[in-house]
PyMOL commands that place a pseudoatom at each C-alpha (Angstrom):
pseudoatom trace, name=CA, resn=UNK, resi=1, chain=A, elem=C, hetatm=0, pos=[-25.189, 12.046, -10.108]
pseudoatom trace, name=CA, resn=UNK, resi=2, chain=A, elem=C, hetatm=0, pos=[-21.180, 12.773, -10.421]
pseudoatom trace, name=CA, resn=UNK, resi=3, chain=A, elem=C, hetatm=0, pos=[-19.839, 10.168, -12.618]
pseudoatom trace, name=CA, resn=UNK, resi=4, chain=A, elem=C, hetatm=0, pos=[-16.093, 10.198, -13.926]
pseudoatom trace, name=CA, resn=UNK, resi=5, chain=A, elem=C, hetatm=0, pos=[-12.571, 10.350, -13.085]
pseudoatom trace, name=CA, resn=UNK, resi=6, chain=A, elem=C, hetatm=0, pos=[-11.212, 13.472, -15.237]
pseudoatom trace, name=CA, resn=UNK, resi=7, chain=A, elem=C, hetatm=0, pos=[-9.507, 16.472, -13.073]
pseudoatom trace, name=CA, resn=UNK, resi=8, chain=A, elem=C, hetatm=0, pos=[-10.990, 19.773, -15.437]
pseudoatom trace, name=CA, resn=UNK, resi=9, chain=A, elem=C, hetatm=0, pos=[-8.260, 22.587, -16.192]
pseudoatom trace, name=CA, resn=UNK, resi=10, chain=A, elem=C, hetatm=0, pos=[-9.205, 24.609, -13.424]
pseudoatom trace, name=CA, resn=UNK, resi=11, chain=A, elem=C, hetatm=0, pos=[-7.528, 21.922, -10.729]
pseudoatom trace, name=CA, resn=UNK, resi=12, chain=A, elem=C, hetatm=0, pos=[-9.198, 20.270, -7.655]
pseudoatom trace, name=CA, resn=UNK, resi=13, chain=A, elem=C, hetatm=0, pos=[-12.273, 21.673, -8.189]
pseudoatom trace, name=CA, resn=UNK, resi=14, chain=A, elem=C, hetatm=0, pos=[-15.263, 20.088, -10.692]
pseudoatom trace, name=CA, resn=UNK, resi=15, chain=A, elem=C, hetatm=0, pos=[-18.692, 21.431, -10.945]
pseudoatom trace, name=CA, resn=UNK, resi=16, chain=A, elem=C, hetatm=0, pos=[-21.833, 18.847, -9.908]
pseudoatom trace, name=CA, resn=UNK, resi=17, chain=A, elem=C, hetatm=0, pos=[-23.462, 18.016, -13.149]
pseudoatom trace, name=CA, resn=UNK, resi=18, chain=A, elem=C, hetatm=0, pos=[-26.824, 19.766, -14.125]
pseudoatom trace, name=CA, resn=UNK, resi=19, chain=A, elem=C, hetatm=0, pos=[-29.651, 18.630, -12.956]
pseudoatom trace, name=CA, resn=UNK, resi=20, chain=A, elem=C, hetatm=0, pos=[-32.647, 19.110, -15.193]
pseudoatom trace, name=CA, resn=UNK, resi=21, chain=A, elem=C, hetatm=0, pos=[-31.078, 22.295, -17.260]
pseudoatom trace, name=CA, resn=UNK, resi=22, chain=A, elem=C, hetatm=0, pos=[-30.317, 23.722, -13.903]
pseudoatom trace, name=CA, resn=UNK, resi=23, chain=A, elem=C, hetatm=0, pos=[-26.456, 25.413, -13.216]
pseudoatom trace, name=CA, resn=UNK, resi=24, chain=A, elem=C, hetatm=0, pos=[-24.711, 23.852, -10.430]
pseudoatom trace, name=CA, resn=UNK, resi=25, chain=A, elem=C, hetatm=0, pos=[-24.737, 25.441, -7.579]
pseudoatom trace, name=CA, resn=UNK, resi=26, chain=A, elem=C, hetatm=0, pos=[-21.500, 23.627, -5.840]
pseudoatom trace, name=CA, resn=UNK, resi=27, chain=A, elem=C, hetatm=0, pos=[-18.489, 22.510, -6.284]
pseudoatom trace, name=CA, resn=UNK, resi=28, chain=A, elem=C, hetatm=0, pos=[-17.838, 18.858, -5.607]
pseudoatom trace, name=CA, resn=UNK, resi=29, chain=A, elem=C, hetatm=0, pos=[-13.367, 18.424, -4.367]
pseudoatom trace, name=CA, resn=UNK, resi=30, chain=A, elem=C, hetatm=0, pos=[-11.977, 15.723, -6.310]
pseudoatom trace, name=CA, resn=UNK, resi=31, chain=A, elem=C, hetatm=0, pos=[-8.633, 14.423, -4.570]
pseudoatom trace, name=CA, resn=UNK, resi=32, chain=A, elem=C, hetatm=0, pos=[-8.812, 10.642, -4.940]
pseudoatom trace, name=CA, resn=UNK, resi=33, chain=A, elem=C, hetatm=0, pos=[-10.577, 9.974, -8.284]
pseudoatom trace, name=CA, resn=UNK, resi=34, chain=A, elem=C, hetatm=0, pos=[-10.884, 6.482, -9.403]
pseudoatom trace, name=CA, resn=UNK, resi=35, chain=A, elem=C, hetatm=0, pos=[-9.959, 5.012, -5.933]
pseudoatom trace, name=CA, resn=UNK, resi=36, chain=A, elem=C, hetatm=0, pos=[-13.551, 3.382, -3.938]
pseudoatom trace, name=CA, resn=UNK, resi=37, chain=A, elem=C, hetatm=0, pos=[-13.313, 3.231, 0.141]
pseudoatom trace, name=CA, resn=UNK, resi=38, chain=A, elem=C, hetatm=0, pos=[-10.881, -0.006, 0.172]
pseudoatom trace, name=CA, resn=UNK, resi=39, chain=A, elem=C, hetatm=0, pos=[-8.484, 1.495, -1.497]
pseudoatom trace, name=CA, resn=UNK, resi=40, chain=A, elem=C, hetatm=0, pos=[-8.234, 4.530, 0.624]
pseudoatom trace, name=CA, resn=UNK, resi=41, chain=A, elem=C, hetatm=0, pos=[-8.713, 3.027, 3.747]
pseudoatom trace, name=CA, resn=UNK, resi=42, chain=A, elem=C, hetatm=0, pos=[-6.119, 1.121, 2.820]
pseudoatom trace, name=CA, resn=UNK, resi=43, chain=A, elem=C, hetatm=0, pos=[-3.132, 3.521, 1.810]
pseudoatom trace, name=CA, resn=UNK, resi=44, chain=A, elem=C, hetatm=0, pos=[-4.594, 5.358, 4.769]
pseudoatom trace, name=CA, resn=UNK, resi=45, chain=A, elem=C, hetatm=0, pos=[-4.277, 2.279, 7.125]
pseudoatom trace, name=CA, resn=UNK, resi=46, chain=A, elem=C, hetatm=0, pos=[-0.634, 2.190, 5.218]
pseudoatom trace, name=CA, resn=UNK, resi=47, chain=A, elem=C, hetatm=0, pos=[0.648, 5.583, 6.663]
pseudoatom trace, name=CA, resn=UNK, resi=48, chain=A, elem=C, hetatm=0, pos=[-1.093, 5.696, 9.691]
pseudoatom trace, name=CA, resn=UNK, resi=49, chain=A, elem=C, hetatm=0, pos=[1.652, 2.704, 10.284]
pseudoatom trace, name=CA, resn=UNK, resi=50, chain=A, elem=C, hetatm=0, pos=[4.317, 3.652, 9.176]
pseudoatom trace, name=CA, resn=UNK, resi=51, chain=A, elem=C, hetatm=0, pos=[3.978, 7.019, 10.953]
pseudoatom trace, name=CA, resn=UNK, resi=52, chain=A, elem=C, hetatm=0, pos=[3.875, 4.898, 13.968]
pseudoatom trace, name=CA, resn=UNK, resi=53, chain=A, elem=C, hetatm=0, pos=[6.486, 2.594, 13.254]
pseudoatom trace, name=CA, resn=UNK, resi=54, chain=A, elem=C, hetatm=0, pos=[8.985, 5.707, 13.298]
pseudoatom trace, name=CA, resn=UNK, resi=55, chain=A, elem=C, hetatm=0, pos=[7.809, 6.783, 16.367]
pseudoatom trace, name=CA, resn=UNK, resi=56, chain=A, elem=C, hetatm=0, pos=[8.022, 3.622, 17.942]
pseudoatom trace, name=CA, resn=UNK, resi=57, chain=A, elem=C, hetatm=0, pos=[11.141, 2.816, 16.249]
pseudoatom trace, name=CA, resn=UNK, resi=58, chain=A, elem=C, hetatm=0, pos=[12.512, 6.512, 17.754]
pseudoatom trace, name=CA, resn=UNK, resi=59, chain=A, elem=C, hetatm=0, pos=[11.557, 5.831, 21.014]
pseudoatom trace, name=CA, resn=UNK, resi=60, chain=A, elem=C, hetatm=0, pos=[12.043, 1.906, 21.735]
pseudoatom trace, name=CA, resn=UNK, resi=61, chain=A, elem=C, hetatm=0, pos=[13.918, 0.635, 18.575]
pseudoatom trace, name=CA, resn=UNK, resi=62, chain=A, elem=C, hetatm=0, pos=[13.284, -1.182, 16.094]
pseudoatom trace, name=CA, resn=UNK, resi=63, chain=A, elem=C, hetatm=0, pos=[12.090, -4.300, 17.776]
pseudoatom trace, name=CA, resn=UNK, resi=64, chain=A, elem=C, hetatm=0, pos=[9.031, -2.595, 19.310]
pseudoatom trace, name=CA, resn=UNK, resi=65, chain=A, elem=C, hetatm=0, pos=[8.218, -0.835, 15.762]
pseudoatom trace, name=CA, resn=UNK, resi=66, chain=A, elem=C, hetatm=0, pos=[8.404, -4.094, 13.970]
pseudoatom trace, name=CA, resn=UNK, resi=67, chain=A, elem=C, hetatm=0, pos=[4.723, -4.700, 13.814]
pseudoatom trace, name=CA, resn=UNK, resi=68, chain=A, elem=C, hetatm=0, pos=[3.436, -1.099, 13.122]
pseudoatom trace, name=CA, resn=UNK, resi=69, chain=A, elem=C, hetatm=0, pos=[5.964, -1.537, 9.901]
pseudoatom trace, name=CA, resn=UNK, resi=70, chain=A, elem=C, hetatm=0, pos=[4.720, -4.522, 8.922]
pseudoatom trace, name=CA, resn=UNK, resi=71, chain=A, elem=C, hetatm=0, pos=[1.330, -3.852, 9.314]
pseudoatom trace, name=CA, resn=UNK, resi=72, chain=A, elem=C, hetatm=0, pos=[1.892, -0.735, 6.481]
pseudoatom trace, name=CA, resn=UNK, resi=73, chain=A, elem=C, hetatm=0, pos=[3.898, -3.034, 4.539]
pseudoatom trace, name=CA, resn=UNK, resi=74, chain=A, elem=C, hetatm=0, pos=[1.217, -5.065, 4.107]
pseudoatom trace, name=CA, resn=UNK, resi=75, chain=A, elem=C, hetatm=0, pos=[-1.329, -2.906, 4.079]
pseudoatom trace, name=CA, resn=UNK, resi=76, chain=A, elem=C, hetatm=0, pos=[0.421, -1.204, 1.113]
pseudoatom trace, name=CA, resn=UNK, resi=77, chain=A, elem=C, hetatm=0, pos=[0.824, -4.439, -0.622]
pseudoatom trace, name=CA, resn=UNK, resi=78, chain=A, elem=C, hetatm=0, pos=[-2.875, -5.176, -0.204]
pseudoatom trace, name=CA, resn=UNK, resi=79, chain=A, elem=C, hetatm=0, pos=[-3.225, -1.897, -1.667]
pseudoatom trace, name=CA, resn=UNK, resi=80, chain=A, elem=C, hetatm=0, pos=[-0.618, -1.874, -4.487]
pseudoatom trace, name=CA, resn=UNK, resi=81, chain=A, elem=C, hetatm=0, pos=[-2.329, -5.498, -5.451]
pseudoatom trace, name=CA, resn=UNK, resi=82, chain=A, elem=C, hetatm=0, pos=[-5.729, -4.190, -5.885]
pseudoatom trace, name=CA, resn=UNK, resi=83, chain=A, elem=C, hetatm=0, pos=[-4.596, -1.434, -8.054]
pseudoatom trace, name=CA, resn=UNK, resi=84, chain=A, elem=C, hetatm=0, pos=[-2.522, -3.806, -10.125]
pseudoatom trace, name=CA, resn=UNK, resi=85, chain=A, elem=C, hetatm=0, pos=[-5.783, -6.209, -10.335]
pseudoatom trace, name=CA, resn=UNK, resi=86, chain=A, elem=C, hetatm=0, pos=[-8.218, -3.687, -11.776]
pseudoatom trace, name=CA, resn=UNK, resi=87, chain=A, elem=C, hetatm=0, pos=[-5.535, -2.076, -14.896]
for i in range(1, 87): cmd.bond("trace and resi %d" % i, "trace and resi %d" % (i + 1))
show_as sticks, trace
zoom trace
């Protein structure tokens, strides 16, 4: 039904398109447009990582934090590819 990437002026917020002459009723919250589920998972995989490779890296060092950081290195690489792949 809700098709495009635009932000309007008014900011986050873009009204559901009309459905048979209808107004719309809702408000749809736009935060991520043109990214699919990959993507986000991805860059969400990304910092979930490295949030835990500072902990870990905090508490133990950096040895014990060296696979949560590369785990969001790649992850962000995965993720920084795909973008790079669909311009």
């Amino acid at each position: 039904m809700c098709c495009g990437n635009d932000f309007n002026s008014s900011g986050f917020f873009r009204p559901i398109r009309e459905i048979r002459g209808k107004k719309p009723l809702r408000y749809k919250i736009v935060f991520l447009g043109g990214m699919n589920l990959l993507d986000v998972l991805l860059l969400s995989l990304a910092a979930v990582f490295i949030i835990i490779g500072i902990y870990e890296i905090m508490a133990f060092g950096l040895g014990q934090a060296y696979w949560a950081i590369m785990l969001s290195v790649i992850a962000f690489f995965i993720f920084s590819y795909r973008k790079r792949r669909k311009a």
